[in-house]
N, C-alpha and C positions, 0 to 999 in steps of 0.2 A: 535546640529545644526538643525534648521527647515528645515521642507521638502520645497525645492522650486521649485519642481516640478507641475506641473497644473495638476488639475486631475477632471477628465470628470465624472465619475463616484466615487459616495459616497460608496465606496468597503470596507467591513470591512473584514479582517484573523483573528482569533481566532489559535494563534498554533506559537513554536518556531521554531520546528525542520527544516530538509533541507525541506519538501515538503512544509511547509510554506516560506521558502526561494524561493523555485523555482515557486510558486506562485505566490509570488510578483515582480520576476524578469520575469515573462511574461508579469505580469498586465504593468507593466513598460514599457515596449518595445511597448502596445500598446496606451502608452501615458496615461495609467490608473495610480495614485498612490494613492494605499488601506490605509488606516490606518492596523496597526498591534497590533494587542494585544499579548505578549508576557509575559515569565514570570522571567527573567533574563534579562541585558542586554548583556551578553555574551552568548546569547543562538544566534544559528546559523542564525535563520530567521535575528532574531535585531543587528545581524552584517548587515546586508544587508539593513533594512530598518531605513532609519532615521528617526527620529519623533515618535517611535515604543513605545506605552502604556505599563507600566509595571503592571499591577494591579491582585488582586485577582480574579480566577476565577469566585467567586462568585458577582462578577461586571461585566460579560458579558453584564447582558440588560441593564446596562448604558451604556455601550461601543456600542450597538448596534443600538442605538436611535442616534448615530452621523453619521451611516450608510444606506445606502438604502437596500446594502442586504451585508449580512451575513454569510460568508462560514465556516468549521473547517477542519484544517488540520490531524486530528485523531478524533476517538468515544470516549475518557476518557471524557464524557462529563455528565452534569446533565439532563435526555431527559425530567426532569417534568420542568424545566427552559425552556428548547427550546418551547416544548410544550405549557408554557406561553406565550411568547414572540410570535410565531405565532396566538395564540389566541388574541395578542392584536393589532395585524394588522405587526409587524417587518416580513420582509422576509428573510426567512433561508433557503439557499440551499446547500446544498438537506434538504430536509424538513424532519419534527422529525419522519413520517413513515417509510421514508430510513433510516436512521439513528438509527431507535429503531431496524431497520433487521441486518445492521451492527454491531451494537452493544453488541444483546443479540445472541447468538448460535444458543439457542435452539428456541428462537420465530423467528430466520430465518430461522431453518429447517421446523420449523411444518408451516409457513406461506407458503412456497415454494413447498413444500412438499402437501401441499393442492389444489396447483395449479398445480399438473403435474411434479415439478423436483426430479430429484432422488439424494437422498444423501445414503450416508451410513446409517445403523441403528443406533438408538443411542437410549440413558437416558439419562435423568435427575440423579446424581450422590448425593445422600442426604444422604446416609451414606451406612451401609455395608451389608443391606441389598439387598439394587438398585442394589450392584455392585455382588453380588453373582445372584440374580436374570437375570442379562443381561449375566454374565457370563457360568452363566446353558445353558445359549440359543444359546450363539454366539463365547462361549471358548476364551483363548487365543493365542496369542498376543493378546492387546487390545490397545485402544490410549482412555487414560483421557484424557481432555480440559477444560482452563479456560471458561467459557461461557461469560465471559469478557471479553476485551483489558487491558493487562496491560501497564505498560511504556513499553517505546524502549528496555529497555536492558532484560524486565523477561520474561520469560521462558512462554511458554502457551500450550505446549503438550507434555506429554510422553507419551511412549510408553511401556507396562508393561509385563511382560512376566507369571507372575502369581499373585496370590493370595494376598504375600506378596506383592511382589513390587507396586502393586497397593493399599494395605492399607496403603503403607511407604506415596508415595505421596498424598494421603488423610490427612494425617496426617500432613506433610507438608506444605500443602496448606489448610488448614482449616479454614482459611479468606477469603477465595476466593469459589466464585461456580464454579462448576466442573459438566463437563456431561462424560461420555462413549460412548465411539465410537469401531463400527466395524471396525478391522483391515484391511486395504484393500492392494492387490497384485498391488503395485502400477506398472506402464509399464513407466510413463511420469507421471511428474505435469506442468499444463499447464496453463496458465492466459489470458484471453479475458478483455483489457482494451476499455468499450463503452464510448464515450460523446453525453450527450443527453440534448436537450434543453426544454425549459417548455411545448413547445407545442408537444414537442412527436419525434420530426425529431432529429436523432440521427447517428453518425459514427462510427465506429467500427477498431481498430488499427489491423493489423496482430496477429496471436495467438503466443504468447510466451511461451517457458521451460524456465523452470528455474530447479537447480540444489539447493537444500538446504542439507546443512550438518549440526549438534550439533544444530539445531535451526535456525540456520543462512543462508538467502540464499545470496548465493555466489556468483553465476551465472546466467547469462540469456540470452538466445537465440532467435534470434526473422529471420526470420519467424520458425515456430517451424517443426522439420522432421517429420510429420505426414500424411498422406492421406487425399486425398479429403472429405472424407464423414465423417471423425473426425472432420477435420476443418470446414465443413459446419456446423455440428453438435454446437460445440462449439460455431459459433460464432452466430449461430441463437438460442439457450438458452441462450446467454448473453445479448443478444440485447431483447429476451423476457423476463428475468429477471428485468434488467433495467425499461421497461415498465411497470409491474405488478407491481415492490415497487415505478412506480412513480419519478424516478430519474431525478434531475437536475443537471448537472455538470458531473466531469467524476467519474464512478464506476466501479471496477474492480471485473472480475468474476474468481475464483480460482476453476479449474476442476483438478480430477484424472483421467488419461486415464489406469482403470484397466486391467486384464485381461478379464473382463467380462465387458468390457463398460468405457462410459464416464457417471462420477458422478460429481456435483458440491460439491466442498470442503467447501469455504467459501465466504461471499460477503464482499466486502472495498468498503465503498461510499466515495471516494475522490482519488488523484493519487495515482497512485502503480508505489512499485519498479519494479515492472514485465516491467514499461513503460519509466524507463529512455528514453531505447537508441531515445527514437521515438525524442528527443534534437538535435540529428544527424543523425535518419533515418526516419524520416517523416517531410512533407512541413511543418506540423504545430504540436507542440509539446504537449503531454497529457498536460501540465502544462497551455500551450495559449487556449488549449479548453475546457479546465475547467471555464477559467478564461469567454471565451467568452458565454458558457453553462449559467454559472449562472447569466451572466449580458441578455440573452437573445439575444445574438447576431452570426448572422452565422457561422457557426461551419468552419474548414479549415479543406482541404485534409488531411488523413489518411493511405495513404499508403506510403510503403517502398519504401526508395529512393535507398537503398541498395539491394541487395540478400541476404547477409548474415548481420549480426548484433549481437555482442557479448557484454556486460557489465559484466566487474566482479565488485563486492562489494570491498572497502577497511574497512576492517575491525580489528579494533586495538587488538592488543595480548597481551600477557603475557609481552614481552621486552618495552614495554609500547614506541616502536618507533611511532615518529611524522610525516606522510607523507610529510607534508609542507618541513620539513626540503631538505628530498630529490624531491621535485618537478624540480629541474636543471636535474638529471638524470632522471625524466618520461617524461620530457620534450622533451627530445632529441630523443624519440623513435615516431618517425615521422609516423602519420596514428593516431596515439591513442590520444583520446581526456579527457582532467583530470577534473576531478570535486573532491575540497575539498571543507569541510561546514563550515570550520573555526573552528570545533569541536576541548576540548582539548581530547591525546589519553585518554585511557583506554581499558581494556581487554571486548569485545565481541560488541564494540560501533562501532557506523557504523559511519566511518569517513569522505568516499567518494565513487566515484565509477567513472571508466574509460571506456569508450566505445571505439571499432575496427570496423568500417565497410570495408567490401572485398567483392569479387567475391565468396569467397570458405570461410565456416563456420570457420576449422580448423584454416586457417592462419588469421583470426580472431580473433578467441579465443585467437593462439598464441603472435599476437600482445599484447590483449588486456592484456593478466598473463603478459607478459613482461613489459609491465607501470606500473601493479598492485603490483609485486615486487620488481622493482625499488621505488616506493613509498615506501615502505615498508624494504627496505635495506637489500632485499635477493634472493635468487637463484629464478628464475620462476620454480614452482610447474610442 
């Protein structure tokens, strides 16, 4: 069916998943309808968008020339295309500088890393040499890492406890680049979601925990239980981060609050899970200030509307149950708000995710587990 919606701006999405979906259901709300490029029509975004492009990746810059500007909903992307495609005057936000720091690991630590931020130590991972060399120096536990993104569902860090174990996933992954990292005493994993627009003027959401298990993060807390001077900390490294690689749109900054400090983890230039709840706990959602970042248009309030603010992840198992089914039962648990992506299940696939806001974290969270395994047709955890 054609899109018969009016649309103000020539917005192109590059992306299926939810964050392409929730993308476009911001642009929507402000009267914008993007074209979508998609690559399924059962993919989540193109449940949501009609009129949604199905083509190969490698037709991005004809997709892009029917756009003014240009966003991606993940880095799986070609940066010497992008790279193009700004040289020939298309605009791509965030532009292929952010996007190459997103992207590669390692040229975001050394770029970041030269400016002042502190990450863990790390390698480059080139075979069994690098990995005896970093290990003489910094022992184990260690954490391998893809220095790529891969799809939604692989796997992109272990954690290795000697020798072996970390030849096994070398060997493993031997398609893939791989760096070495210093194990760190984690205390909190914390996420600073910024949106910032072309000319520099930027906002900064509350600092969120999250709680990741097997890979998968599960949980997210927002405002996060931290101290003043962590949070100031956090949120003014993010907000300087952001500006150093130049960001347009919203980028999310992933910190570990060690025992010995706050280190930055990783950088995502586009929405993070970390920002759901802000859908239901901020005036204006990471999603509508992405959308308004990269068309160049005044950014909206950014704080908690709540005190507390909990999201679990719906994430499919092994019993390959379908949350849509039980949406009657999470429905009924009154305060909790359901998001599914129209995804079909599968084991370790991120299906949905349900937000609680309250007064008190606890009875937040407890709401929120209670939607999440109602969804899911079992006991709350």
């Amino acid at each position: 069916m054609p899109n018969e919606l009016p649309s103000i701006y020539p917005l192109g999405i590059v992306g299926s998943g939810q964050i392409a979906r929730m993308i476009h259901s911001a642009a929507v709300k402000l009267g914008i309808t993007p074209q979508l490029m998609a690559e399924d029509s059962g993919d989540s975004a193109a449940l949501a968008a009609p009129g949604a492009s199905f083509r190969h990746p490698d037709a991005i810059a004809s997709f892009a020339e029917v756009c003014e500007v240009v966003t991606f909903e993940h880095e799986r992307i070609d940066l010497g295309m992008v790279e193009h495609m700004e040289a020939a005057g298309q605009i791509i936000r965030p532009g292929a500088r952010t996007l190459r720091a997103a992207m590669d690991k390692v040229y975001q630590r050394r770029v970041l890393i030269g400016k002042g931020f502190t990450f863990a130590p790390f390698a480059e991972l080139r075979g069994p040499d690098d990995l005896i060399d970093f290990t003489n120096m910094f022992g184990f536990p260690a954490v391998i890492k893809s220095v790529r993104s891969g799809g939604q569902a692989e796997r992109g860090a272990w954690v290795v406890d000697n020798q072996n174990d970390a030849l096994r996933v070398m060997a493993e992954q031997i398609d893939r680049d791989l760096m070495i990292e210093q194990f760190q005493p984690i205390v909190k994993e914390l996420v600073v979601v910024v949106a910032r627009r072309v000319g520099g003027n930027s906002r900064c959401y509350p600092v969120a925990e999250t709680t990741n298990t097997d890979g998968f993060c599960r949980e997210i807390r927002a405002p996060a239980a931290i101290g003043t001077r962590v949070k100031t900390e956090a949120l003014e490294t993010a907000r300087a981060i952001a500006a150093d690689l130049d960001s347009v749109g919203v980028i999310a900054i992933e910190f570990f609050l060690t025992t010995n400090g706050l280190i930055v983890n990783e950088v995502a230039a586009r929405p993070h899970n970390a920002g759901h709840h802000t859908l239901e706990n901020a005036p204006t959602s990471q999603f509508e200030n992405h959308v308004r970042a990269i068309l160049d248009l005044p950014l909206g309030p950014t704080h908690a509307l709540s005190k507390a603010s909990v999201t679990v992840n719906v994430i499919g198992g092994l019993d390959s149950v379908d949350p849509a089914d039980h949406l009657h039962e999470a429905l009924a648990i009154e305060g909790a708000s359901i998001h599914l992506y129209g995804k079909r299940p599968r084991p370790g696939r991120k299906l949905g995710h349900v937000t609680a806001l309250g007064d008190d974290m606890e009875q937040a969270r407890e709401l929120a587990r209670r939607a999440e395994a109602a969804l899911m047709n079992r006991r709350p955890s």
